[in-house]
VONU-308007 format. One record per residue (C-alpha): residue in three letters; x, y, z. Coordinates in steps of 0.1 Angstrom, whole numbers, padded with zeros to 4 digits, always signed. Layout:
// VONU-308007
ALAXYZ ...
***
This chain:
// VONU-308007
UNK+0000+0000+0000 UNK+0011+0037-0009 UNK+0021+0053+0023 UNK+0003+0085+0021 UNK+0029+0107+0048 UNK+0006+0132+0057 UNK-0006+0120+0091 UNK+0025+0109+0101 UNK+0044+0143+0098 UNK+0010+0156+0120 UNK+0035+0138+0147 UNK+0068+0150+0135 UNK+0070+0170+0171 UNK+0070+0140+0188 UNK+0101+0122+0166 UNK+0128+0136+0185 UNK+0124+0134+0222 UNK+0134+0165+0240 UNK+0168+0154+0253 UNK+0174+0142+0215 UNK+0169+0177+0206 UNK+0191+0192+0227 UNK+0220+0166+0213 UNK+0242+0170+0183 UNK+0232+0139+0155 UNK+0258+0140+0133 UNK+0293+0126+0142 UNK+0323+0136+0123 UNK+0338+0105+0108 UNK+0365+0118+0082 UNK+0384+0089+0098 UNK+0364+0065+0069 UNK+0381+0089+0045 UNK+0410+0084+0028 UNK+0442+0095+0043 UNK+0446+0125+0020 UNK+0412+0144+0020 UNK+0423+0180+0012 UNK+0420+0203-0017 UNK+0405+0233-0036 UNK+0373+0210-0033 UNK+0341+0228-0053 UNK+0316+0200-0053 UNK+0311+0164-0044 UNK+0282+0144-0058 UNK+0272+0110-0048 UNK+0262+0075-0073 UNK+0268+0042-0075 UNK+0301+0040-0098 UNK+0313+0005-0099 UNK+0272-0011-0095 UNK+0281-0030-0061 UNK+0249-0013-0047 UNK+0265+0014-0025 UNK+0269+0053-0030 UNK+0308+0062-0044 UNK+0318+0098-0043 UNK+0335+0124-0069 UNK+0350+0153-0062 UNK+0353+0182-0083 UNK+0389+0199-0073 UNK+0407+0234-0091 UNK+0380+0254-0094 UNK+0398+0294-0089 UNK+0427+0278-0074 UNK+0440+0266-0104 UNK+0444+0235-0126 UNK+0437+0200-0106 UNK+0428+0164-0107 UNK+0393+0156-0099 UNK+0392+0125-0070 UNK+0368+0095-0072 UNK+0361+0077-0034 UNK+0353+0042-0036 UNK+0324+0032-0006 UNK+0343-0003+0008 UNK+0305-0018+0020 UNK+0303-0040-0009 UNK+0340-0050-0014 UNK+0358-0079-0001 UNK+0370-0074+0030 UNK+0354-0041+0032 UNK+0332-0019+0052 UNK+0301-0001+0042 UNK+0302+0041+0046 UNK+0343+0039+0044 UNK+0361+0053+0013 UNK+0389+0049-0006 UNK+0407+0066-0032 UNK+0409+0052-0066 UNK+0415+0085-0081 UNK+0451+0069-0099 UNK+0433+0037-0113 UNK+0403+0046-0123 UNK+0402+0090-0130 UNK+0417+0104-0163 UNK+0449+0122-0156 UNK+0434+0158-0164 UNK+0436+0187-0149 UNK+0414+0215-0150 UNK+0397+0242-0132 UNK+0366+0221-0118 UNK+0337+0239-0104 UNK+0307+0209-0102 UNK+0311+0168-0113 UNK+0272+0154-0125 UNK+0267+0117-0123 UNK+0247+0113-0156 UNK+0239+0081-0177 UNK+0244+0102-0208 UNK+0249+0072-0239 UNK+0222+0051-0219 UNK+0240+0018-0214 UNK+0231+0018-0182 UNK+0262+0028-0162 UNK+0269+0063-0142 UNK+0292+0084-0167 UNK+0303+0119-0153 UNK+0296+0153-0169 UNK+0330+0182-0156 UNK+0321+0219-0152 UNK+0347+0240-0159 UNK+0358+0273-0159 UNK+0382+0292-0181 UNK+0389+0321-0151 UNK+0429+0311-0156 UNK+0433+0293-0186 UNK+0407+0288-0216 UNK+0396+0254-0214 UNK+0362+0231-0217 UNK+0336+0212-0199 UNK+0344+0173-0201 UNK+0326+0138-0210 UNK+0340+0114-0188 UNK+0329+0075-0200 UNK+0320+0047-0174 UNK+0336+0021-0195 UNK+0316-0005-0180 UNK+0279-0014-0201 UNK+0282-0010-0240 UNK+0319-0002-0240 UNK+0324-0037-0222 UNK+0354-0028-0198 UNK+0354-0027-0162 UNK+0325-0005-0149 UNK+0338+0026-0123 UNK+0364+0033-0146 UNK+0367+0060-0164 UNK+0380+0075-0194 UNK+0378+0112-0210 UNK+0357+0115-0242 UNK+0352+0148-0247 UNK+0370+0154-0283 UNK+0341+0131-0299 UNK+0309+0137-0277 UNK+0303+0177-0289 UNK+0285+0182-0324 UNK+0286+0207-0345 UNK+0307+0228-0323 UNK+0309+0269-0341 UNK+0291+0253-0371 UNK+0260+0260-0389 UNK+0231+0257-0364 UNK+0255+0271-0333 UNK+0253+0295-0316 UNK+0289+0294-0302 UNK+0313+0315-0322 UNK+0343+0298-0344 UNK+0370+0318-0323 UNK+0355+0303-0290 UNK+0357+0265-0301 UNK+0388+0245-0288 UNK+0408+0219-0306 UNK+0394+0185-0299 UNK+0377+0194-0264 UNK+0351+0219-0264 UNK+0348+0262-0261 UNK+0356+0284-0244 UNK+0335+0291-0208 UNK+0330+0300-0173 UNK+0312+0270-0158 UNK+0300+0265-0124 UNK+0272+0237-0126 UNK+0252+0224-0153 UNK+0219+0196-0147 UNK+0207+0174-0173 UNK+0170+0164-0180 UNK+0152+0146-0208 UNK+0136+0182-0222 UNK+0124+0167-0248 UNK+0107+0140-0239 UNK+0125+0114-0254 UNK+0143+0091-0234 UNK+0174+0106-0230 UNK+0194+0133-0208 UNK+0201+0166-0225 UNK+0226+0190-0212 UNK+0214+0223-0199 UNK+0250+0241-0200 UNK+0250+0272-0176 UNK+0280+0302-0176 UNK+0282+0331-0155 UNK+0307+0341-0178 UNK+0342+0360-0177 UNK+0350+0376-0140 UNK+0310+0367-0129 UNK+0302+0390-0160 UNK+0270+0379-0166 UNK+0268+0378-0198 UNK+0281+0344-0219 UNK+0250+0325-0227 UNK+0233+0295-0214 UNK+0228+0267-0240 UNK+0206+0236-0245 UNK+0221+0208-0262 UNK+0199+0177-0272 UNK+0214+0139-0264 UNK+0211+0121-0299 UNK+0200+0088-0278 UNK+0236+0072-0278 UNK+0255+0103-0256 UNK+0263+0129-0285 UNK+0251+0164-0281 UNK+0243+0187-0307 UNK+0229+0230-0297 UNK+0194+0234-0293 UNK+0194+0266-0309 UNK+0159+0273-0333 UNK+0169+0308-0334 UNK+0199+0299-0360 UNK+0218+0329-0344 UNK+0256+0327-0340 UNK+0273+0349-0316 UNK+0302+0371-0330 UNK+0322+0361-0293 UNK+0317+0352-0262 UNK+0292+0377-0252 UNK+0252+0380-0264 UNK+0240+0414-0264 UNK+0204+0428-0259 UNK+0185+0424-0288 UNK+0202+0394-0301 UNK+0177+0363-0306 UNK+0174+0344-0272 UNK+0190+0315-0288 UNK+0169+0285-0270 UNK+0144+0310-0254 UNK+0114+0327-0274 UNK+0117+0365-0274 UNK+0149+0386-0280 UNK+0176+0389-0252 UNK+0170+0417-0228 UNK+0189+0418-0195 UNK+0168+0412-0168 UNK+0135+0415-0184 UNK+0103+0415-0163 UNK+0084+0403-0199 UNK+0067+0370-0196 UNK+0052+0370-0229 UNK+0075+0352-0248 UNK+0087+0390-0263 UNK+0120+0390-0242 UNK+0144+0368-0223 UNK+0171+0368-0202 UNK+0200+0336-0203 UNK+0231+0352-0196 UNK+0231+0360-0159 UNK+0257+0348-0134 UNK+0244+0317-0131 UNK+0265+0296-0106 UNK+0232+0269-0102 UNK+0209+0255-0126 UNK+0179+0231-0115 UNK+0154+0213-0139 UNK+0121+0198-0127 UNK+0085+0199-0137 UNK+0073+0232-0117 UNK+0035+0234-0132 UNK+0025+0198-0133 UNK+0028+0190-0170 UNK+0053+0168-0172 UNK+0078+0184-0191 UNK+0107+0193-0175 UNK+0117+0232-0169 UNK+0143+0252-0157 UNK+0151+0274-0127 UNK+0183+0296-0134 UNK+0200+0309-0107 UNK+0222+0344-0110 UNK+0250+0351-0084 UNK+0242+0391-0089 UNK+0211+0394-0110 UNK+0175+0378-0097 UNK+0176+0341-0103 UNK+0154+0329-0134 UNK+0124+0306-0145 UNK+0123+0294-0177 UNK+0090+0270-0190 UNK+0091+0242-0208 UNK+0066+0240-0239 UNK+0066+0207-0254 UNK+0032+0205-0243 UNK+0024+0223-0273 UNK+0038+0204-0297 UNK+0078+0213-0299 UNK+0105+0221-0276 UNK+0108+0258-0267 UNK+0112+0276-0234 UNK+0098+0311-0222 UNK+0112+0332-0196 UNK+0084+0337-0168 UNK+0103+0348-0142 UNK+0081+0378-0141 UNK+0052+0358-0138 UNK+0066+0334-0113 UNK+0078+0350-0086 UNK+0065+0375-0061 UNK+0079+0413-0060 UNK+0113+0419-0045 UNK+0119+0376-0041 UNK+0156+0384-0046 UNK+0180+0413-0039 UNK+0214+0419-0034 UNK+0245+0395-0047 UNK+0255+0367-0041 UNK+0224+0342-0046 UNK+0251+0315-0051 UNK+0225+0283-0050 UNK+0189+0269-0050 UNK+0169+0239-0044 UNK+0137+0229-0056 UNK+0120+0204-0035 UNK+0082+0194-0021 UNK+0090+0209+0015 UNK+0047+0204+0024 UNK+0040+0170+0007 UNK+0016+0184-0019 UNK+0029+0168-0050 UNK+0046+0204-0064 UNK+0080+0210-0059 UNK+0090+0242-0039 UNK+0122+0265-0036 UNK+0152+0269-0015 UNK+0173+0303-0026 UNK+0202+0302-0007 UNK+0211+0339+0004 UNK+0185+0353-0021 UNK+0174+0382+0003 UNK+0215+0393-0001 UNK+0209+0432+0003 UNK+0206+0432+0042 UNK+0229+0404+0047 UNK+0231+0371+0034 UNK+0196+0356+0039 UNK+0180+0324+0029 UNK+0142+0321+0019 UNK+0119+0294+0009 UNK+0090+0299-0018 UNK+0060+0278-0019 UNK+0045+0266-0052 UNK+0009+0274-0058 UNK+0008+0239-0077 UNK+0008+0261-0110 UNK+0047+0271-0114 UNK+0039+0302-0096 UNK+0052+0313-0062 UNK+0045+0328-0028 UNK+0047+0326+0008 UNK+0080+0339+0009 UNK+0099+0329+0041 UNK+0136+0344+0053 UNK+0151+0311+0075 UNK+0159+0327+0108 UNK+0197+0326+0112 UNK+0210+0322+0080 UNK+0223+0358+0080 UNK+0259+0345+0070 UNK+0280+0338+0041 UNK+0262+0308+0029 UNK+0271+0286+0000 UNK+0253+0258-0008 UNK+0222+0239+0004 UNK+0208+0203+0003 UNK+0173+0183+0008 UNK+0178+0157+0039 UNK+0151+0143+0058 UNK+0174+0139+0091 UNK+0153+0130+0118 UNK+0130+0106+0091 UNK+0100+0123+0101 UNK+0088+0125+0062 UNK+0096+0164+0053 UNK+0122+0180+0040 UNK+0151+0196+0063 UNK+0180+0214+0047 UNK+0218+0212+0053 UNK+0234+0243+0043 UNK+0268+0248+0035 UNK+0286+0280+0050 UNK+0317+0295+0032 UNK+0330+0316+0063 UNK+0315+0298+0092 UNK+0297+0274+0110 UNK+0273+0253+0086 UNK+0239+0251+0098 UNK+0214+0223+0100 UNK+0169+0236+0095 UNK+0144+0214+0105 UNK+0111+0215+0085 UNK+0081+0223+0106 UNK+0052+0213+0084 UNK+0026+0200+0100 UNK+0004+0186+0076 UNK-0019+0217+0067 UNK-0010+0258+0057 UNK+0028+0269+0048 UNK+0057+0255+0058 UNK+0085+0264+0078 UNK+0124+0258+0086 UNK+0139+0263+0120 UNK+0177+0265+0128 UNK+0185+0236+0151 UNK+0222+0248+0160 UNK+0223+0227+0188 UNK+0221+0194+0165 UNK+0250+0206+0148 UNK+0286+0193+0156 UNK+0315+0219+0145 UNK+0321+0229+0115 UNK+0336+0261+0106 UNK+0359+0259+0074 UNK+0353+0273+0040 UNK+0325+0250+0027 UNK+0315+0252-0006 UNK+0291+0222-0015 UNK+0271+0196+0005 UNK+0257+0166-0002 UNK+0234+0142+0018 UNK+0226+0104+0016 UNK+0224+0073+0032 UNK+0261+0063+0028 UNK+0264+0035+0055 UNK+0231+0023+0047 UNK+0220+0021+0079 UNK+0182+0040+0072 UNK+0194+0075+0085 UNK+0206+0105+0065 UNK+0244+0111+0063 UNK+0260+0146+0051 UNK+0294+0146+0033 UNK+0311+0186+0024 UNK+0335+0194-0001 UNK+0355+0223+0014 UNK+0379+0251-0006 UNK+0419+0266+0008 UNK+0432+0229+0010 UNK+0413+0220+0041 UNK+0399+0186+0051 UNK+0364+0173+0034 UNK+0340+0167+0062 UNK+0318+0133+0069 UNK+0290+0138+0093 UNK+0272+0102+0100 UNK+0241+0107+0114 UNK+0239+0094+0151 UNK+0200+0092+0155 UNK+0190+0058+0143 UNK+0157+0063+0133 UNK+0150+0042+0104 UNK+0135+0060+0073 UNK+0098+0041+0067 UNK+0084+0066+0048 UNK+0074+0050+0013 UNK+0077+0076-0022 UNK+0048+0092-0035 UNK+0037+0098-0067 UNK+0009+0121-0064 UNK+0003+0127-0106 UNK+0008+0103-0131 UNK+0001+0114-0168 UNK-0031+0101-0190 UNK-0022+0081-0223 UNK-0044+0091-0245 UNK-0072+0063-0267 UNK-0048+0046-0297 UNK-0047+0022-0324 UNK-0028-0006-0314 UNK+0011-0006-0336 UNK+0045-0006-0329 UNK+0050+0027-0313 UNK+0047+0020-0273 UNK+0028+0044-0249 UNK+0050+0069-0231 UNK+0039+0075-0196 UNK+0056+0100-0170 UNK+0047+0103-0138 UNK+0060+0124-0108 UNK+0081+0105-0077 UNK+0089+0124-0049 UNK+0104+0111-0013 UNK+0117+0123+0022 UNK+0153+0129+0004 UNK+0173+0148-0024 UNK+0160+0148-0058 UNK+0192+0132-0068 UNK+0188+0100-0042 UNK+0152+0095-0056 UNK+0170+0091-0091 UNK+0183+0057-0077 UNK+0150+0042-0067 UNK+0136+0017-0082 UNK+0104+0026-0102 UNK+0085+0006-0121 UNK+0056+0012-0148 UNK+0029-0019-0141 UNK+0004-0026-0169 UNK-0023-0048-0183 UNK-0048-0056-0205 UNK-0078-0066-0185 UNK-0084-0088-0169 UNK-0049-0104-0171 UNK-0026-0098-0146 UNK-0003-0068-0144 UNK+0033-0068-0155 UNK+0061-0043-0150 UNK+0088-0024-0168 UNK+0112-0004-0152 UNK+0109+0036-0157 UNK+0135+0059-0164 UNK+0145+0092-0142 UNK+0142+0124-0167 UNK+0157+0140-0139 UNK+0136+0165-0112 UNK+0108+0149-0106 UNK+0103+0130-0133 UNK+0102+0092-0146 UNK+0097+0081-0179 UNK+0081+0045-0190 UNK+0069+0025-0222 UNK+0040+0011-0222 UNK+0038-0020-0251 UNK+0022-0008-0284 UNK+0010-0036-0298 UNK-0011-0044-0271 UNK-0049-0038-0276 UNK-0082-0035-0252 UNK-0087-0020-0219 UNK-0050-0012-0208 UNK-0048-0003-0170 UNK-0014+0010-0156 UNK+0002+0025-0123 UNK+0037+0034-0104 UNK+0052+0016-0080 UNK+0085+0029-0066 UNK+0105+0014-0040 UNK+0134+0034-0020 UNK+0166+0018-0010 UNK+0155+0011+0026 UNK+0127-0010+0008 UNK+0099+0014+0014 UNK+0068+0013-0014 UNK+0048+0036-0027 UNK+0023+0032-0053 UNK+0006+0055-0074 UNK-0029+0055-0084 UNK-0045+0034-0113 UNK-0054+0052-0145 UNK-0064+0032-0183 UNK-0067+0038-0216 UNK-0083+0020-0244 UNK-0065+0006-0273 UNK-0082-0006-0305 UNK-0074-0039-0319 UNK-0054-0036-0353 UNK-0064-0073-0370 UNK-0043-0067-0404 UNK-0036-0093-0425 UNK+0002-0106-0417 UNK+0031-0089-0431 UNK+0061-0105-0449 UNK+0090-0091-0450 UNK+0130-0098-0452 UNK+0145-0115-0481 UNK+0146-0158-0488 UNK+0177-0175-0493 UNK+0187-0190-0529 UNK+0182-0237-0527 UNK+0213-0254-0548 UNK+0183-0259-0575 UNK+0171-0225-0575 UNK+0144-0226-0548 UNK+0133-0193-0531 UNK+0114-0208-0499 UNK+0079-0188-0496 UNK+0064-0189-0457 UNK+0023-0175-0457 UNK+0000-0174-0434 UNK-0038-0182-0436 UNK-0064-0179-0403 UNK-0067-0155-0382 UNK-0043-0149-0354 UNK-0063-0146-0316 UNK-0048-0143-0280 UNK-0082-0167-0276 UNK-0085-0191-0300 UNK-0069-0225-0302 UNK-0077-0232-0337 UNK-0072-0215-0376 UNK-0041-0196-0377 UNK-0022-0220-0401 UNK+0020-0211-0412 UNK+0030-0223-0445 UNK+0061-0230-0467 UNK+0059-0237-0506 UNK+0090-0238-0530 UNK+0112-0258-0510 UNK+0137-0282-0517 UNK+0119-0316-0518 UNK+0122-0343-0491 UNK+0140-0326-0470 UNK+0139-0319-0431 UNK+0128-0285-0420 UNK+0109-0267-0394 UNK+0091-0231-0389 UNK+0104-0211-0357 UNK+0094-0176-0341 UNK+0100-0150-0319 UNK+0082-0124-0302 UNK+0117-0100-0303 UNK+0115-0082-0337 UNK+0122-0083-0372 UNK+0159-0090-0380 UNK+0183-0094-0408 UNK+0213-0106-0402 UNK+0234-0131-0425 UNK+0229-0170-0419 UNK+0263-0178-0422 UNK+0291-0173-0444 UNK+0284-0186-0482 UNK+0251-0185-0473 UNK+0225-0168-0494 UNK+0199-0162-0464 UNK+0193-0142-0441 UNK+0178-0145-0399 UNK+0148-0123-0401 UNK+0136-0131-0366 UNK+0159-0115-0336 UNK+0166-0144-0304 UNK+0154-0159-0287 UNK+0130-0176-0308 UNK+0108-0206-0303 UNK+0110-0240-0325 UNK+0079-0261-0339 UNK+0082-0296-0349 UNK+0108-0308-0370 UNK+0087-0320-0406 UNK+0095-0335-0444 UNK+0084-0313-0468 UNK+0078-0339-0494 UNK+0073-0335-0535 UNK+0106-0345-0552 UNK+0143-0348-0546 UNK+0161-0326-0562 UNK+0132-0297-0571 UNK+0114-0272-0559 UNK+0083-0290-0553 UNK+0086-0294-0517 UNK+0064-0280-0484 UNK+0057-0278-0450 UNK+0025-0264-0433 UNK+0014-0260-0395 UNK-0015-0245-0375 UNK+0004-0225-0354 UNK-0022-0217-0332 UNK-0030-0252-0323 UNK+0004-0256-0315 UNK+0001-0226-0291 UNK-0029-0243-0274 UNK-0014-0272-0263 UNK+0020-0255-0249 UNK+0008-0228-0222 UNK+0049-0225-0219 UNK+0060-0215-0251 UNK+0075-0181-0257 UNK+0050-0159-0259 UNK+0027-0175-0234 UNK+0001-0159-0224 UNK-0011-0146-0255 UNK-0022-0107-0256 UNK-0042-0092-0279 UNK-0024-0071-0299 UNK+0013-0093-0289 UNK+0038-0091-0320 UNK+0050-0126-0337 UNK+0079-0131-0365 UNK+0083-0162-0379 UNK+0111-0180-0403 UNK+0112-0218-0419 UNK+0146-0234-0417 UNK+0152-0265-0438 UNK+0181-0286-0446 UNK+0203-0282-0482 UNK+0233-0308-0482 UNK+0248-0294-0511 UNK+0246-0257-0508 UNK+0273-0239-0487 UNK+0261-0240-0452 UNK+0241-0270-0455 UNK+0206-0252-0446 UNK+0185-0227-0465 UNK+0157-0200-0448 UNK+0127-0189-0460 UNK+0115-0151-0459 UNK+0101-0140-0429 UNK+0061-0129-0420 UNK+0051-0105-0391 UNK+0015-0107-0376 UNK-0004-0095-0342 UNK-0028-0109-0323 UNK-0069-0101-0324 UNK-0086-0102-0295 
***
């Protein structure tokens, strides 16, 4: 059963005993680190590198300091002879040897082989030089997976070309251009399948005025600009009235305009965030801006191609950010009501550095601006954590020039929410932070904190002391409607929204899967992709046709399960005659085997769908096989004039003589395949659907041609109801 939070957090007072409150949670254990844990650290980001089913750690290193090597932390809790939440440094073994000026590292699965590759900001503040594409070359590259090597001189497309926007004198030989990089996110904008880049700069000296750019993932990891405007700057810099590049409108500094008339996507942004902010599905883009106001930018595929508008003056409420240095931002549901709120980390800078949270009216657009008591201090970064696993969101937070500072959420089930500082939970921790990040890393149900920290010091590791195990389950509070279809080839894309008591990029790692069914048969499952924010992606079979019912089910890594609600669609039958296709193989004698079908082909009946093969060799063995995997055509084997149209595995009917005479083409087989099917409730394929796929191929023996067997063409059919 879904676990549906919200009475549960009415308690969230009564969690943490008094005496508990008055006691600091975290522990430092930096001892689990490895021996050498200092540097110029900018960021640290958490994912499961090597697949052993525990969270490793990268660290991005240089950043203003200079030119260094980023560092990769192996957790030990799944090695031999290891333990689980200590790290080790594999930096030498499994890192390129480059060095650069790193500002962020992103754990992103960008050629889809189901691996973690890793995504480099950099910055160009000393030396010109280019974000990297770092390869897992474990998956489809079939090495050793948690080792990494740099691809960046093949992975950009199109670089200063036609179509860019990036100028010719700004692209760098085999790696890149030119840029001032402090974090970038990735997201499937475009709905589909795979993670695009959105590439922030807050250009040279925090200018403020180098472009941000979209470019689209071609599905295997290769990115080509998003840029429908067709405009190419003359440098680094985009001017006011230049085309917005990926935005509608013209650009226009820190434009108010939400019409779509004028943008703004050069500010100093040091933070980017994607995540569905209106409930549509589609994934769009808060922009953060160390000096100007941070940014909101909408996604309209909804409408029937990818664009973005600016509505930042739409969005937010009057004066929401002031001052500089708004260095970072969250988005996150802090009250459990299925929209995701904000976090602007010293956005209220012009009477000291203040924190506030907005709430989400459930529409993209905000309010209820809070200021966090305390957080009058030279903040840097921030971070979702439910600590005390109560079921809302707290937030670690990061300070550059002082103590960091833990907030406890106060929501109590109904109105706005609230953070309070909880200093006394806090255990020291006073150097120059720049980045936090919070998981379960011992895997013992509680929330741990890890912080990258800059001038050479020592990285912190906070374990969390408090031992209350995390039972909240994920919820997935909207789940999109599939439209009515013919039944075909093309599956159903569903997306639904998964949210939990933890960082949007721990609920990236939960296992979610899309359940479906024709009725009345059972349900089956297929696991759903993260498109990043808040959003997973599934496929829902094609060919299926009739009444098809489907949900979400999502389970955490402390085993917790949530499950969305039920929603159907109807999809109509498509009973065409079946399809050949693919190309016979040439008999010693001349014979091009022919395979037909006759009948009608039902997920119900046991009778009248009949297979047959004329023009075959005469008296010779043979036999007619399927699959249920696709049309293929691959060659039979070498001297061989066939080809395998059906893709493995496949399924093998009875071995028969195809009788007529020796020697010509006389020769034939013939089967009712769905008889067969009838009597062998465990064949592939079993239980029939209507609307199921089938591709089927006769085989047959030829002594004297090379490769001593022949193939017929291949035929493609579907199942009626």
């Amino acid at each position: 059963m879904a676990n549906t939070k919200l009475p549960a957090i009415l308690i969230a007072a009564a969690v943490l005993s008094a005496s508990a409150q008055a006691q600091v949670i975290f522990t430092n254990a930096t001892s689990q680190f490895p021996a050498s844990n200092t540097g110029f650290t900018e960021n640290v980001d958490f994912g499961d590198v090597d697949g052993d089913g525990d969270f490793d750690a990268v660290l991005a290193e240089g950043g203003d300091a200079g030119d260094d090597q980023n560092n990769i932390w192996i957790n030990r809790g799944n090695e031999p002879g290891g333990t689980i939440g200590w790290f080790v440094d594999r930096t030498s073994t499994q890192f390129p040897a480059v060095l650069d000026q790193s500002r962020d590292i992103e754990f992103v699965d960008f050629d889809m082989d189901g691996d973690l590759d890793i995504y480099v900001s950099n910055t160009s503040q000393i030396s010109n030089q280019s974000n990297r594409w770092w390869v897992n070359m474990g998956g489809a590259q079939g090495g050793t997976q948690g080792f990494y090597v740099d691809q960046s001189s093949t992975r950009w497309v199109g670089l200063g070309q036609s179509g860019s926007s990036i100028a010719p004198s700004q692209v760098l030989a085999g790696t890149g251009f030119i840029d001032f990089s402090c974090d970038c996110d990735f997201g499937d904008l475009d709905n589909d399948g795979d993670s695009d880049l959105v590439h922030s700069s807050y250009g040279g000296a925090f200018g403020g005025n180098v472009p941000t750019r979209l470019f689209l993932n071609n599905g295997t990891g290769f990115f080509t600009e998003f840029n429908p405007s067709g405009f190419q700057l003359g440098g680094q810099q985009i001017n006011n009235g230049n085309p917005g590049i990926w935005a509608q409108g013209t650009q226009s500094a820190n434009t108010t305009n939400a019409t779509g008339a004028n943008c703004d996507i050069a500010s100093s942004a040091l933070d980017i965030d994607v995540g569905d902010i209106d409930g549509d599905f589609d994934l769009d883009i808060l922009h953060g801006a160390r000096q100007e106001q941070p940014r909101l930018f909408k996604n309209l595929l909804e409408t029937g191609s990818l664009a973005f508008r600016d509505v930042t003056g739409a969005s937010f409420p009057a004066n929401y950010s002031n001052g500089n240095g708004h260095y970072e931002q969250e988005m996150g549901d802090c009250d459990n009501d299925g929209d995701i709120d904000i976090y602007g980390l010293n956005w209220q800078a012009s009477t000291g550095f203040n924190d506030i949270t907005l709430r989400n009216d459930g529409a993209g657009t905000y309010s209820n601006l809070q200021v966090l008591a305390g957080s009058s201090a030279d903040d840097n970064e921030g971070d979702f954590l439910d600590y005390d696993n109560d079921g809302d969101l707290d937030i670690y937070v990061a300070n550059f020039s002082g103590q960091d500072k833990l907030y406890r959420n106060d929501f109590t089930g109904t109105g706005n929410f609230s953070h309070t500082n909880m200093p006394t939970l806090m255990p020291s921790a006073s150097r120059t932070a720049l980045d936090a990040d919070c998981s379960d890393l011992d895997q013992d149900g509680d929330t741990d904190v890890m912080v990258s920290n800059d001038g050479d010091q020592a990285e912190y590791y906070f374990i969390n002391t408090l031992n209350t195990p995390d039972t909240f389950a994920p919820y997935i509070p909207k789940l999109e409607q599939a439209p009515n279809r013919n039944a075909g080839l093309p599956p159903t894309v569903v997306r639904a929204h998964v949210y939990d008591n933890a960082a949007y990029y721990v609920t990236w790692y939960h296992n979610v899967q899309l359940e479906y069914r024709v009725v009345p048969a059972a349900f089956q499952s297929v696991a759903m992709v993260s498109s990043e924010g808040q959003v997973f992606r599934g496929k829902i079979p094609g060919a299926l046709a009739g009444t098809i019912e489907y949900r979400v089910r999502a389970t955490d890594r402390h085993g917790n399960v949530g499950v969305s609600a039920t929603k159907s669609f109807v999809a109509t039958g498509n009973c065409t005659p079946p399809v050949s296709y693919c190309t016979p193989g040439t008999t010693t004698n001349g014979c091009n085997a022919t395979l037909s079908a006759t009948g009608t082909p039902s997920a119900t009946a046991t009778s009248g769908f009949t297979l047959s093969v004329s023009n075959v060799e005469g008296q010779r063995q043979g036999l007619i096989f399927y699959s249920i995997n696709g049309r293929n055509a691959a060659v039979w084997a070498i001297g061989n004039t066939s080809f395998l149209c059906v893709k493995a595995p496949t399924q093998r009917l009875p071995t028969l003589t195809s009788g007529g005479t020796n020697n010509s083409c006389t020769g034939s087989f013939s089967i009712d395949w769905q008889a067969w099917m009838a009597t062998h409730p465990s064949a592939l394929g079993q239980p029939l659907t209507t609307g199921q796929l089938f591709q089927a191929q006769c085989w047959f023996r030829d002594p004297p041609a090379p490769g001593t067997t022949n193939l017929s063409q291949g035929v493609e059919w579907q199942l009626c109801p």
